[in-house]
mmCIF file as gemmi writes it, N, C-alpha and C atoms, coordinates in Angstrom:
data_model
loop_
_atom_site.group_PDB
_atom_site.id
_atom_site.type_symbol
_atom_site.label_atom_id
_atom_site.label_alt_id
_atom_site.label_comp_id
_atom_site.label_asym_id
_atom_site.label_entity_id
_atom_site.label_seq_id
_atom_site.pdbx_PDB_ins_code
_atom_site.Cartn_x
_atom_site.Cartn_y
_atom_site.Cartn_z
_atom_site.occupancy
_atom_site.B_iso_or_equiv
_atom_site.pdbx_formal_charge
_atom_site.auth_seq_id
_atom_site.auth_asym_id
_atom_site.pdbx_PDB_model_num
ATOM 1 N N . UNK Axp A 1 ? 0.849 -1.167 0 1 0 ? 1 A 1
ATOM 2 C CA . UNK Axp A 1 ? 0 0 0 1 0 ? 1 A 1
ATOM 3 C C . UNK Axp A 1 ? 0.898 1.233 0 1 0 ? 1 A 1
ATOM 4 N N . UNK Axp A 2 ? 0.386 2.058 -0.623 1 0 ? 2 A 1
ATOM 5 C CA . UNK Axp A 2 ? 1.674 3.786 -1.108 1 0 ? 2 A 1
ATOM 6 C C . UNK Axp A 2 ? 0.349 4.716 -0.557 1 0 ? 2 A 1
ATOM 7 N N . UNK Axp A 3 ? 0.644 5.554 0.034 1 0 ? 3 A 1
ATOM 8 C CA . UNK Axp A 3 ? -0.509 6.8 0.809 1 0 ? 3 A 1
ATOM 9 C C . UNK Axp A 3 ? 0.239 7.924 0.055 1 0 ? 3 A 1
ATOM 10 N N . UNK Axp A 4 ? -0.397 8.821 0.079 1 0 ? 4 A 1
ATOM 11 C CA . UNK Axp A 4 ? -0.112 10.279 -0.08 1 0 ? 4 A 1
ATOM 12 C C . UNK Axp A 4 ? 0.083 10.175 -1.837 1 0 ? 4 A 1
ATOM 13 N N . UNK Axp A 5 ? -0.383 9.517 -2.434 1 0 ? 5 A 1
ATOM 14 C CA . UNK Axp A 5 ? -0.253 10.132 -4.128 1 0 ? 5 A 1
ATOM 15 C C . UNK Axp A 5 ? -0.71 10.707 -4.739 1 0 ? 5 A 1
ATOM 16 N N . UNK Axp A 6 ? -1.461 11.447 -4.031 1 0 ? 6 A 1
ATOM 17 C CA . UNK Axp A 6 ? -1.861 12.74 -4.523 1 0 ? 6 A 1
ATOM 18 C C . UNK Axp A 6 ? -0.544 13.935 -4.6 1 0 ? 6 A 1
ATOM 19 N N . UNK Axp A 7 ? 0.091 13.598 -3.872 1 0 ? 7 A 1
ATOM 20 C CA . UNK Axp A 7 ? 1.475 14.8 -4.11 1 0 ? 7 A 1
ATOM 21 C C . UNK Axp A 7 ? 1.91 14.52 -5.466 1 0 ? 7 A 1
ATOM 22 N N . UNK Axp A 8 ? 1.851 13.517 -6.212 1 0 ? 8 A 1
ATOM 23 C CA . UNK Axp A 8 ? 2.354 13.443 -7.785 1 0 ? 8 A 1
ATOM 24 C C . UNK Axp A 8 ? 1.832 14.37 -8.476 1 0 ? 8 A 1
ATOM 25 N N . UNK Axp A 9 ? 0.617 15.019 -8.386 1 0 ? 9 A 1
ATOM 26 C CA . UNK Axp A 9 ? 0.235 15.991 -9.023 1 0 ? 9 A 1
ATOM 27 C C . UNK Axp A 9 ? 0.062 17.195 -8.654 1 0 ? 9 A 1
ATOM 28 N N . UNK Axp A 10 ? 1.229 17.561 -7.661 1 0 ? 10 A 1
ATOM 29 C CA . UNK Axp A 10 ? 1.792 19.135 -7.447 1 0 ? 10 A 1
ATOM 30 C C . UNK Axp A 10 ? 2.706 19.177 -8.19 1 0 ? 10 A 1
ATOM 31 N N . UNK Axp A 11 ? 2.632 20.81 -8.211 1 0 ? 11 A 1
ATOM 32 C CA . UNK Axp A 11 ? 3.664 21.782 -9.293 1 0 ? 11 A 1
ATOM 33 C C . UNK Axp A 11 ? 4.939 20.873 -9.15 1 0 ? 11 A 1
ATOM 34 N N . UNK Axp A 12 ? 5.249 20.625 -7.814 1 0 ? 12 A 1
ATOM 35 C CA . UNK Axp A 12 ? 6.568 20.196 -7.532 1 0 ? 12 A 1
ATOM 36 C C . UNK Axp A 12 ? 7.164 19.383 -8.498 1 0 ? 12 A 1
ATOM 37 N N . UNK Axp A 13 ? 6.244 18.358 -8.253 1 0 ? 13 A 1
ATOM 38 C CA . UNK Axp A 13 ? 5.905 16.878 -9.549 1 0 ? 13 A 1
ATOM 39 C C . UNK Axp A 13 ? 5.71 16.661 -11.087 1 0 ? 13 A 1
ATOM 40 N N . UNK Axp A 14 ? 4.904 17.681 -11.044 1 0 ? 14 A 1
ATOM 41 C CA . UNK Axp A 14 ? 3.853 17.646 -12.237 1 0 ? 14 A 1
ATOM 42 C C . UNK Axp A 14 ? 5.325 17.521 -13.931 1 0 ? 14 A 1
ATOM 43 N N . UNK Axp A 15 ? 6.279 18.353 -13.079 1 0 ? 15 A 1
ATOM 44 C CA . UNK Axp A 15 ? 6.779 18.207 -14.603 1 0 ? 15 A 1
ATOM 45 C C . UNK Axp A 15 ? 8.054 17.234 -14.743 1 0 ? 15 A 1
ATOM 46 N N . UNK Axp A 16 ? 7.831 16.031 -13.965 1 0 ? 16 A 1
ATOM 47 C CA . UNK Axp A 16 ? 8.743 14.947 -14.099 1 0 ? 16 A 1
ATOM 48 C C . UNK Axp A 16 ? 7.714 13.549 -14.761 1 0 ? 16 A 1
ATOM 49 N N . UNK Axp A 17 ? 8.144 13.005 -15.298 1 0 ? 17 A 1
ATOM 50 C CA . UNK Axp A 17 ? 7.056 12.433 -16.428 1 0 ? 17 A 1
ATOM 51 C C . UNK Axp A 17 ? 7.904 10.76 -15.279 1 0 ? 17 A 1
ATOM 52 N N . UNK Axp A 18 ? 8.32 10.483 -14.561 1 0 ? 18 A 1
ATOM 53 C CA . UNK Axp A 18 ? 8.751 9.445 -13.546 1 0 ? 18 A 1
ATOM 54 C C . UNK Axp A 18 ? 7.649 9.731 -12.331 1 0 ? 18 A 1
ATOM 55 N N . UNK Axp A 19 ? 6.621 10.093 -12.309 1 0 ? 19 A 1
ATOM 56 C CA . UNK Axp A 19 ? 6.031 9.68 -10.956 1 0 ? 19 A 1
ATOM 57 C C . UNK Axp A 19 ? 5.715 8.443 -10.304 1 0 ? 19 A 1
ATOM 58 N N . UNK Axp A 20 ? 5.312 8.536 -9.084 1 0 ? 20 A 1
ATOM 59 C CA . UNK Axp A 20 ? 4.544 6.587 -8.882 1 0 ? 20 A 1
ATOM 60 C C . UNK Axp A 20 ? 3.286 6.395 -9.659 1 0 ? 20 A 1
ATOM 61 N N . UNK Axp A 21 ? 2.253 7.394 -9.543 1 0 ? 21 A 1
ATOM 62 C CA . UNK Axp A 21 ? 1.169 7.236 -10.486 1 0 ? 21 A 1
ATOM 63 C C . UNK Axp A 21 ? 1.678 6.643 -12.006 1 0 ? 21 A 1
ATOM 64 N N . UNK Axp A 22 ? 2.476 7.81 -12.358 1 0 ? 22 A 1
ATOM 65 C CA . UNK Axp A 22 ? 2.799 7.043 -13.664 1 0 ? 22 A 1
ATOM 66 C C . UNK Axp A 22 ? 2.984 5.657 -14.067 1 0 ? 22 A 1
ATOM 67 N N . UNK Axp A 23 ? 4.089 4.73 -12.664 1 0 ? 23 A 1
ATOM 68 C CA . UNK Axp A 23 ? 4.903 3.982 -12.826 1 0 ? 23 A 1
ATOM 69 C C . UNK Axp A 23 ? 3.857 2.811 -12.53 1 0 ? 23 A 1
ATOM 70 N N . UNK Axp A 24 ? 2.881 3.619 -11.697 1 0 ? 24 A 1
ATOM 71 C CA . UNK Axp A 24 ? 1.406 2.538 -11.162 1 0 ? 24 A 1
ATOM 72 C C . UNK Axp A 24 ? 0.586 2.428 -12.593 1 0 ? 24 A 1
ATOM 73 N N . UNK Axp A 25 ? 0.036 3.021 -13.326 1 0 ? 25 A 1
ATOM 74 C CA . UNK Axp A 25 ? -0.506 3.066 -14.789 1 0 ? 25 A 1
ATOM 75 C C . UNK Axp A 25 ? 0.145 1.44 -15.403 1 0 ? 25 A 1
ATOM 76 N N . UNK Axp A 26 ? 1.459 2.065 -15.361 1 0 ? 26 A 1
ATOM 77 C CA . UNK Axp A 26 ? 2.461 1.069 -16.451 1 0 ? 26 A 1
ATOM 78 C C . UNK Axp A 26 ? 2.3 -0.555 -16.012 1 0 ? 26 A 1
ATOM 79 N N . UNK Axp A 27 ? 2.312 -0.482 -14.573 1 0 ? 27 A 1
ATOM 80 C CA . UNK Axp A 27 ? 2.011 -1.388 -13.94 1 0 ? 27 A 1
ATOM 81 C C . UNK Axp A 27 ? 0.744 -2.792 -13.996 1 0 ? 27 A 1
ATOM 82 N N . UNK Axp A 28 ? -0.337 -1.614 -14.476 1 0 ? 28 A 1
ATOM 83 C CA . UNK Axp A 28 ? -1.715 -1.769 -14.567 1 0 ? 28 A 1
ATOM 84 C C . UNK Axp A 28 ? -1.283 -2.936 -15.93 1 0 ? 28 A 1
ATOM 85 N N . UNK Axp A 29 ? -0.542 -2.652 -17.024 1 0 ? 29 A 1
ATOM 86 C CA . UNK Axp A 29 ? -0.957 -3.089 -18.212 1 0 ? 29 A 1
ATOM 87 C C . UNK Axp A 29 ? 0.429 -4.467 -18.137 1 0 ? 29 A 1
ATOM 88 N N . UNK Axp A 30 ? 1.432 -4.401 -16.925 1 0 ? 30 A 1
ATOM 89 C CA . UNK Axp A 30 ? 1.605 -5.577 -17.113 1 0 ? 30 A 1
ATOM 90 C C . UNK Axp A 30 ? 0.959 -6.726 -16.102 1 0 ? 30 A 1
ATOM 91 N N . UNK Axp A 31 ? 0.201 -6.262 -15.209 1 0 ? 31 A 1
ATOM 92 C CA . UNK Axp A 31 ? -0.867 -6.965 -14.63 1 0 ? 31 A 1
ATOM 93 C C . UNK Axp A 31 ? -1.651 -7.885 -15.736 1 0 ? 31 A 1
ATOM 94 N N . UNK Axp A 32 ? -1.807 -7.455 -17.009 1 0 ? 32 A 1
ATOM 95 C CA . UNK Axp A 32 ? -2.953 -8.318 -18.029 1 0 ? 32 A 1
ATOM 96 C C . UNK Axp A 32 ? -1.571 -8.416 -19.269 1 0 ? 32 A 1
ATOM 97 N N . UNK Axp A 33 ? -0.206 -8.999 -18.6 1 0 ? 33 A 1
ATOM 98 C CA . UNK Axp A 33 ? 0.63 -9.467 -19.425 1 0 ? 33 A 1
ATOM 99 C C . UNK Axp A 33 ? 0.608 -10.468 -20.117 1 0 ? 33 A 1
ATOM 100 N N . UNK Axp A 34 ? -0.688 -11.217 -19.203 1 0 ? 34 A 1
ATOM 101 C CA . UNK Axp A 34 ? -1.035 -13.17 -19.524 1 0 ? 34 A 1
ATOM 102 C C . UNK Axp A 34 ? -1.81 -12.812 -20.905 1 0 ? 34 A 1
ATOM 103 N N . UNK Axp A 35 ? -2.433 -11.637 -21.626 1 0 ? 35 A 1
ATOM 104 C CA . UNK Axp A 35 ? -3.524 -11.065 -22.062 1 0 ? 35 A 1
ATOM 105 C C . UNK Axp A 35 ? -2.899 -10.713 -23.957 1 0 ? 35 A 1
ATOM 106 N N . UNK Axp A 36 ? -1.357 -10.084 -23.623 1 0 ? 36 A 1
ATOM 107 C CA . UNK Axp A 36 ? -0.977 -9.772 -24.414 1 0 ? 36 A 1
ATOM 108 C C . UNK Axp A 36 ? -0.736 -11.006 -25.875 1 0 ? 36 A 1
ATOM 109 N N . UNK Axp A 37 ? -0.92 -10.578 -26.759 1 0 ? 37 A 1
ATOM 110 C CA . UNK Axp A 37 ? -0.82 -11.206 -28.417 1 0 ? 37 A 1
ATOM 111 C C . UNK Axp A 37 ? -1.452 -12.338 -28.147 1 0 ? 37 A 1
ATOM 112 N N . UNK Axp A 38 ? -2.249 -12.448 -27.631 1 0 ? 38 A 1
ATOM 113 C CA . UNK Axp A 38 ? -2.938 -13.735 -27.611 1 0 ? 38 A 1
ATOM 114 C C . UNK Axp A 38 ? -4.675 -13.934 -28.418 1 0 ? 38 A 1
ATOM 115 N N . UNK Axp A 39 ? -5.012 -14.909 -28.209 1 0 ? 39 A 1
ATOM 116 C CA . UNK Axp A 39 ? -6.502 -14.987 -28.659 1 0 ? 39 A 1
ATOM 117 C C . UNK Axp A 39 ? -7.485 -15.529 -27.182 1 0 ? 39 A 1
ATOM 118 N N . UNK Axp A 40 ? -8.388 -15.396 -27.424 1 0 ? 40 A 1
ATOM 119 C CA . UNK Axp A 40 ? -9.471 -15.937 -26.769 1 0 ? 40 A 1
ATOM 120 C C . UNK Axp A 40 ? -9.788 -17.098 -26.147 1 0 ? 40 A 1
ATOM 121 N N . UNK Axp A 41 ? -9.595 -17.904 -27.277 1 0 ? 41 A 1
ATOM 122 C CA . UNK Axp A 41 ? -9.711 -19.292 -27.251 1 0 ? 41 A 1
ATOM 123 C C . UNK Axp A 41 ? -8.173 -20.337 -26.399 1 0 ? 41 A 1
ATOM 124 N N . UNK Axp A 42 ? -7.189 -19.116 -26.345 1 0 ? 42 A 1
ATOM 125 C CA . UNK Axp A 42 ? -6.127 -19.64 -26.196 1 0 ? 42 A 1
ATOM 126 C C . UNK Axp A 42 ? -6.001 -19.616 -24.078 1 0 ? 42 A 1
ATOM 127 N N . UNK Axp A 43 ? -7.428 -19.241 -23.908 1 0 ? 43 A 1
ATOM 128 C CA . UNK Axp A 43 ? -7.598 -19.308 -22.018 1 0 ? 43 A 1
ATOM 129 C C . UNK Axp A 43 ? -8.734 -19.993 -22.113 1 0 ? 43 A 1
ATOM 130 N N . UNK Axp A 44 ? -9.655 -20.631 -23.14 1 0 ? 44 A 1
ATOM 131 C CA . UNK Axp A 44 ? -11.229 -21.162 -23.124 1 0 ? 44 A 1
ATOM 132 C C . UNK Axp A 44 ? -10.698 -22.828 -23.115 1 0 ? 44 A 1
ATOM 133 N N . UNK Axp A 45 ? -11.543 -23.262 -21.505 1 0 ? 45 A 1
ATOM 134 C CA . UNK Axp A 45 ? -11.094 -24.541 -21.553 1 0 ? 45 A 1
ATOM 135 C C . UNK Axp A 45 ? -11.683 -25.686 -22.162 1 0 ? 45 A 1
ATOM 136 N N . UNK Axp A 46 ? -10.937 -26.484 -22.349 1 0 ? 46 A 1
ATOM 137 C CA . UNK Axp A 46 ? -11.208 -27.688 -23.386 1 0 ? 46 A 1
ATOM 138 C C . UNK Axp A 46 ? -10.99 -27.353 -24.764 1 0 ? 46 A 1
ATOM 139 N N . UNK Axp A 47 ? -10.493 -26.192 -25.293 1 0 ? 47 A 1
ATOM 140 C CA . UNK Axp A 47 ? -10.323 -25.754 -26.539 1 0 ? 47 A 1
ATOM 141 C C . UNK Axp A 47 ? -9.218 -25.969 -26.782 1 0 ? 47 A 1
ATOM 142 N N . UNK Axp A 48 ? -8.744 -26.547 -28.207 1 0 ? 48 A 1
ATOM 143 C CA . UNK Axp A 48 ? -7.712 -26.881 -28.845 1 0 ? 48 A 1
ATOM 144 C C . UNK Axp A 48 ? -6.379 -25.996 -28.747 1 0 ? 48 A 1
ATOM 145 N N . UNK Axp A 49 ? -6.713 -24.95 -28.915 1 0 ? 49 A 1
ATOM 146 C CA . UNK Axp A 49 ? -5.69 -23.785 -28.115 1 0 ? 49 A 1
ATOM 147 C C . UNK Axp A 49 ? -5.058 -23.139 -27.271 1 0 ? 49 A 1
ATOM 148 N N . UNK Axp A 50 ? -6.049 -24.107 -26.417 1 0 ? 50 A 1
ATOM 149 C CA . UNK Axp A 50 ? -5.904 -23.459 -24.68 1 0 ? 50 A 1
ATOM 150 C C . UNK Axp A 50 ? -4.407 -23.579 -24.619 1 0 ? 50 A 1
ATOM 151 N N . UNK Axp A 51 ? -3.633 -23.165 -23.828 1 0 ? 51 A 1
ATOM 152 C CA . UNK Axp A 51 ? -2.585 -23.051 -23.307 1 0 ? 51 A 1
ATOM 153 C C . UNK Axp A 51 ? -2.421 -23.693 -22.129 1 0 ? 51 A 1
ATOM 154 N N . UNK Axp A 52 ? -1.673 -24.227 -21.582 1 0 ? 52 A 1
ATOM 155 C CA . UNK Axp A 52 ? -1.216 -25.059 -20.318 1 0 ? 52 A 1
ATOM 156 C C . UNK Axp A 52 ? -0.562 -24.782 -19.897 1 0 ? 52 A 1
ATOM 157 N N . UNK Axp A 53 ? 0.929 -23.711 -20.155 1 0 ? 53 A 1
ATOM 158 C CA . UNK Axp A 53 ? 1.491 -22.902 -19.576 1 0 ? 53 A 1
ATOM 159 C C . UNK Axp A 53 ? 2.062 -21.506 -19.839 1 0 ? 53 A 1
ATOM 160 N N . UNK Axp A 54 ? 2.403 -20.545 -19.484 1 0 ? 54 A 1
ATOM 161 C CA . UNK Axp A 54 ? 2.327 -19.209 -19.882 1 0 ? 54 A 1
ATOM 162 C C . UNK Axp A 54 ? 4.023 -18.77 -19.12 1 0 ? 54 A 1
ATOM 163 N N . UNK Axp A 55 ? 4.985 -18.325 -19.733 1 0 ? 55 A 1
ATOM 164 C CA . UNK Axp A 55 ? 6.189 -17.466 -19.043 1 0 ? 55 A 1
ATOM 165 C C . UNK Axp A 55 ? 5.738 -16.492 -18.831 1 0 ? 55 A 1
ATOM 166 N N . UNK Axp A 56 ? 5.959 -15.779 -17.605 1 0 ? 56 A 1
ATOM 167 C CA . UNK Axp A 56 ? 5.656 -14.027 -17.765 1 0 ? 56 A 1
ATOM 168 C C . UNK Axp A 56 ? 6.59 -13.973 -16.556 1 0 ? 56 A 1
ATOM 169 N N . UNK Axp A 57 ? 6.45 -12.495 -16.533 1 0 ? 57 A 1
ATOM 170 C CA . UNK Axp A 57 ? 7.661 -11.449 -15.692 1 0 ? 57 A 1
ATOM 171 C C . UNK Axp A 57 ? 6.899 -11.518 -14.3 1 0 ? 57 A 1
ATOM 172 N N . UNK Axp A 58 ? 7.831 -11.578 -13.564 1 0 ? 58 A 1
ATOM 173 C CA . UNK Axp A 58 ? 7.925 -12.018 -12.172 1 0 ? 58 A 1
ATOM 174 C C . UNK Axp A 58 ? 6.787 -11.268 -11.61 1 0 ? 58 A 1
ATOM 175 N N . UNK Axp A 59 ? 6.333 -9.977 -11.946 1 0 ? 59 A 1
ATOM 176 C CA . UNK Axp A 59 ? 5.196 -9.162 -11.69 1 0 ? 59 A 1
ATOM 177 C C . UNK Axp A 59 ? 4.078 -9.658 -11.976 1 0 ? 59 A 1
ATOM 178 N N . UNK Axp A 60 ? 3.872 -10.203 -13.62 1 0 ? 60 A 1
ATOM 179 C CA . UNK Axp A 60 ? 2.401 -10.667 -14.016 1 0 ? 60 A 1
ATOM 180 C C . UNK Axp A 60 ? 2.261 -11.734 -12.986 1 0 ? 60 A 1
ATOM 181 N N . UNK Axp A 61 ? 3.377 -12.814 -12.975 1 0 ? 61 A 1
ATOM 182 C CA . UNK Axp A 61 ? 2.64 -13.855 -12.408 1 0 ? 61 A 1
ATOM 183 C C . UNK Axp A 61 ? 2.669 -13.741 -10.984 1 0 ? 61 A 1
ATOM 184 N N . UNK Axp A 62 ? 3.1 -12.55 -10.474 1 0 ? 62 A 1
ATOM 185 C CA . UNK Axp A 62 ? 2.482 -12.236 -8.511 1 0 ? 62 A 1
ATOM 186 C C . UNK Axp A 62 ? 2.075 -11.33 -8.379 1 0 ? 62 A 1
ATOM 187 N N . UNK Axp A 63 ? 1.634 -10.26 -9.193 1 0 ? 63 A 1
ATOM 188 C CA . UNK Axp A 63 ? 1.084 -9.098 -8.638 1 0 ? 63 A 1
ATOM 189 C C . UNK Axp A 63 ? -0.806 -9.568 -9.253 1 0 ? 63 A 1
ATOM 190 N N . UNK Axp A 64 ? -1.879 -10.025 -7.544 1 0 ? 64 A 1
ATOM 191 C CA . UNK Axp A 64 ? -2.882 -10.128 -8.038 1 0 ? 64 A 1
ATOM 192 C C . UNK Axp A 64 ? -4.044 -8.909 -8.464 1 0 ? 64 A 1
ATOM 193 N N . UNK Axp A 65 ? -3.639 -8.006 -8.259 1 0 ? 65 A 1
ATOM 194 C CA . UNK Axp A 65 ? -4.775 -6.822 -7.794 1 0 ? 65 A 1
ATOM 195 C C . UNK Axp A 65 ? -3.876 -5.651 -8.033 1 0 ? 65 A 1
ATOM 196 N N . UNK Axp A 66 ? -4.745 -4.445 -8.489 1 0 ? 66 A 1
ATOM 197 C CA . UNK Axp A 66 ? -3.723 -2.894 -8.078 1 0 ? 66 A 1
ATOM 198 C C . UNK Axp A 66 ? -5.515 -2.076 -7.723 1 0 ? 66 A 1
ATOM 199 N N . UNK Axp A 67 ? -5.82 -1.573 -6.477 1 0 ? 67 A 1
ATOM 200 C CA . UNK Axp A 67 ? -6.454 -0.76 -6.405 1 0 ? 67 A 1
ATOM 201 C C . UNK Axp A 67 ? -5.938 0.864 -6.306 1 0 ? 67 A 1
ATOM 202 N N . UNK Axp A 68 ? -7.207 1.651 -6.89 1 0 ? 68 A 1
ATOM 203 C CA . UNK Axp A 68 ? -6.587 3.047 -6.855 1 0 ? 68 A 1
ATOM 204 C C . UNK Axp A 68 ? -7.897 3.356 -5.831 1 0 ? 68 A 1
ATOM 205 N N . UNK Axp A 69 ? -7.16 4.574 -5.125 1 0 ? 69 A 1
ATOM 206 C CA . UNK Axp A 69 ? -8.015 5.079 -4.394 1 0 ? 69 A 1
ATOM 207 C C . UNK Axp A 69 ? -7.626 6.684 -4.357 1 0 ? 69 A 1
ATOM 208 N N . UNK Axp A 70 ? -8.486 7.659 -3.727 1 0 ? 70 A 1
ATOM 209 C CA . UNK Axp A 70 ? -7.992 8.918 -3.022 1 0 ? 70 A 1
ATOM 210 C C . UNK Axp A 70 ? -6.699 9.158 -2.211 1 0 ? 70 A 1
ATOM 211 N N . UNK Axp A 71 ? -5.91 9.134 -2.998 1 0 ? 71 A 1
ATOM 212 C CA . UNK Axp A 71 ? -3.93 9.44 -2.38 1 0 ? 71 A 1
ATOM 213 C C . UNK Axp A 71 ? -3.529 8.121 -1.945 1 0 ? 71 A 1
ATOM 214 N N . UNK Axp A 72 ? -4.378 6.897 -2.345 1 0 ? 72 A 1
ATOM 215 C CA . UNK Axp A 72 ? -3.583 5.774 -1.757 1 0 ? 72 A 1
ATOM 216 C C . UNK Axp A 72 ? -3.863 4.872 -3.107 1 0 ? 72 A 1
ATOM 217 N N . UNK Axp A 73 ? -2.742 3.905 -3.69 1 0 ? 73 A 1
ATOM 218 C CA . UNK Axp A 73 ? -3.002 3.161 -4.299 1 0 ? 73 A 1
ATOM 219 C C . UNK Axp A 73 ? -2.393 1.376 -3.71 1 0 ? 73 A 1
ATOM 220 N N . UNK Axp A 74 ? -3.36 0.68 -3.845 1 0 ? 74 A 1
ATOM 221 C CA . UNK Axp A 74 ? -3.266 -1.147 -3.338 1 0 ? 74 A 1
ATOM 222 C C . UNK Axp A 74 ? -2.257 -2.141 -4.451 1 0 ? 74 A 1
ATOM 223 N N . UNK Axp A 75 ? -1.551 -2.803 -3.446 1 0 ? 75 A 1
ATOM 224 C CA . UNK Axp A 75 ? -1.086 -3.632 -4.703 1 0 ? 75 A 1
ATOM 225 C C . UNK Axp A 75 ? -0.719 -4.919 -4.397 1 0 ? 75 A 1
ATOM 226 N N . UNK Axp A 76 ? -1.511 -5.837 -4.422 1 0 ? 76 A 1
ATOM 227 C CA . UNK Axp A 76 ? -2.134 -7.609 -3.5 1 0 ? 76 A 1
ATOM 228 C C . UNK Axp A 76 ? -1.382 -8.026 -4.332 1 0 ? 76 A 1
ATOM 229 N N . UNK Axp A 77 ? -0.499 -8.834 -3.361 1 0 ? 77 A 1
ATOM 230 C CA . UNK Axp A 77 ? 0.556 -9.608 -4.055 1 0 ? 77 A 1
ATOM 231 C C . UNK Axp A 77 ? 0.176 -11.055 -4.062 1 0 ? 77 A 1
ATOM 232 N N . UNK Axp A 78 ? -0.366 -11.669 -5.095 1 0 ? 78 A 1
ATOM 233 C CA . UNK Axp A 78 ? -0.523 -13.187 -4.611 1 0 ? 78 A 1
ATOM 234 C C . UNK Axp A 78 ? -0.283 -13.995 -5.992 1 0 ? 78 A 1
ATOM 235 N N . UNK Axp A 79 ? 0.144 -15.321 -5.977 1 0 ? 79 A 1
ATOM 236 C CA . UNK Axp A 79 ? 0.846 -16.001 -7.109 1 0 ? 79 A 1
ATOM 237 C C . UNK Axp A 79 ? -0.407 -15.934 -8.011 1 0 ? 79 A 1
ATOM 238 N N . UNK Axp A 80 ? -0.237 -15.889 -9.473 1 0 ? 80 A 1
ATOM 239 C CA . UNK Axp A 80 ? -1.572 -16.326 -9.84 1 0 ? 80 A 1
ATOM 240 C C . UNK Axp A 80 ? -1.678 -17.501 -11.165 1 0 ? 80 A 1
ATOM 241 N N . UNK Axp A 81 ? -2.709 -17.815 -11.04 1 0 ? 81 A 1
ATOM 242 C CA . UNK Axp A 81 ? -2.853 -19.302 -11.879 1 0 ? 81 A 1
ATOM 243 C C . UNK Axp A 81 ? -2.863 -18.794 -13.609 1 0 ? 81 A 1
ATOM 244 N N . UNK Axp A 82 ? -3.384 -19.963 -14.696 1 0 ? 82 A 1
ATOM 245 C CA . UNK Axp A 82 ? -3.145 -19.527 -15.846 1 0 ? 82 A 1
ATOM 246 C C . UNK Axp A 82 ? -4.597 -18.939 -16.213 1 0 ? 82 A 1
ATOM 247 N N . UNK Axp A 83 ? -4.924 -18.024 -16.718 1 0 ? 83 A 1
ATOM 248 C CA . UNK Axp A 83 ? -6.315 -17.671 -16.584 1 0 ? 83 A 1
ATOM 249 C C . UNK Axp A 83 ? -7.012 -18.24 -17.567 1 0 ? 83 A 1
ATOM 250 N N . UNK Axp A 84 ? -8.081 -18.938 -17.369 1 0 ? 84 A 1
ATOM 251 C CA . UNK Axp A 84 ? -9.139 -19.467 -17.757 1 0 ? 84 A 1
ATOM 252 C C . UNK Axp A 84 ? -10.736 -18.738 -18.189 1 0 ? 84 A 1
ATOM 253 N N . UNK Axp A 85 ? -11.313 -19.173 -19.353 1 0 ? 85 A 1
ATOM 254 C CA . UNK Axp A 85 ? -12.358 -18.64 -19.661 1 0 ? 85 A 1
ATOM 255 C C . UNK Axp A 85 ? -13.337 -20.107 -20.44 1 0 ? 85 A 1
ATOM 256 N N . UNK Axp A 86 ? -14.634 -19.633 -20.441 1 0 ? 86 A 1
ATOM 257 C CA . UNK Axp A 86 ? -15.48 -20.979 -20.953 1 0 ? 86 A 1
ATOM 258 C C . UNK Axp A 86 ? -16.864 -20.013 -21.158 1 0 ? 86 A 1
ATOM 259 N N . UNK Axp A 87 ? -17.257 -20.947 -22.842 1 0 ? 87 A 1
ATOM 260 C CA . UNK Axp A 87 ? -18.591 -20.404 -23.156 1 0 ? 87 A 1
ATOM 261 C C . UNK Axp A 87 ? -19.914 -21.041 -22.029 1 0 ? 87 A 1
ATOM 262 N N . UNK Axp A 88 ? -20.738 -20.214 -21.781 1 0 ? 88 A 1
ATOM 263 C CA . UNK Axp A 88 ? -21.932 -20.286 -21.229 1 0 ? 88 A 1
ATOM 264 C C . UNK Axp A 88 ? -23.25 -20.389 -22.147 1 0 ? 88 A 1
């Protein structure tokens, strides 16, 4: 948990393009690293494509969660599995 990030967007801050917000954003998109160049079918189980195992960066596969909040942003660290999807 990081408190006070709202100071990233004072004058002080504002004109360094390295903030934590920023670095939290960047963060966000390797959270759904399992996500990247892939297809659909390639997390839908029982499908010919599915995948059975996935490499990713030490982040995708433990960082479970990033919440944002008012000057505080969350970041749940827990291992995570290969993600799965199925038609209904």
């Amino acid at each position: 948990m990081v408190e006070d990030t709202h100071t990233n967007y004072w004058i002080k801050h504002v004109d360094s393009p390295e903030t934590f917000i920023e670095l939290s954003k960047q963060m966000v998109d390797m959270l759904h690293e399992p996500y990247f160049n892939r297809k659909e079918t390639n997390f839908r189980l029982g499908h010919t494509d599915a995948l059975q195992e996935l490499e990713l960066s030490y982040l995708a596969a433990n960082l479970d969660s990033i919440a944002f909040y008012d000057s505080i942003v969350v970041f749940d660290k827990k291992m995570k599995n290969l993600p799965k999807s199925e038609l209904r």
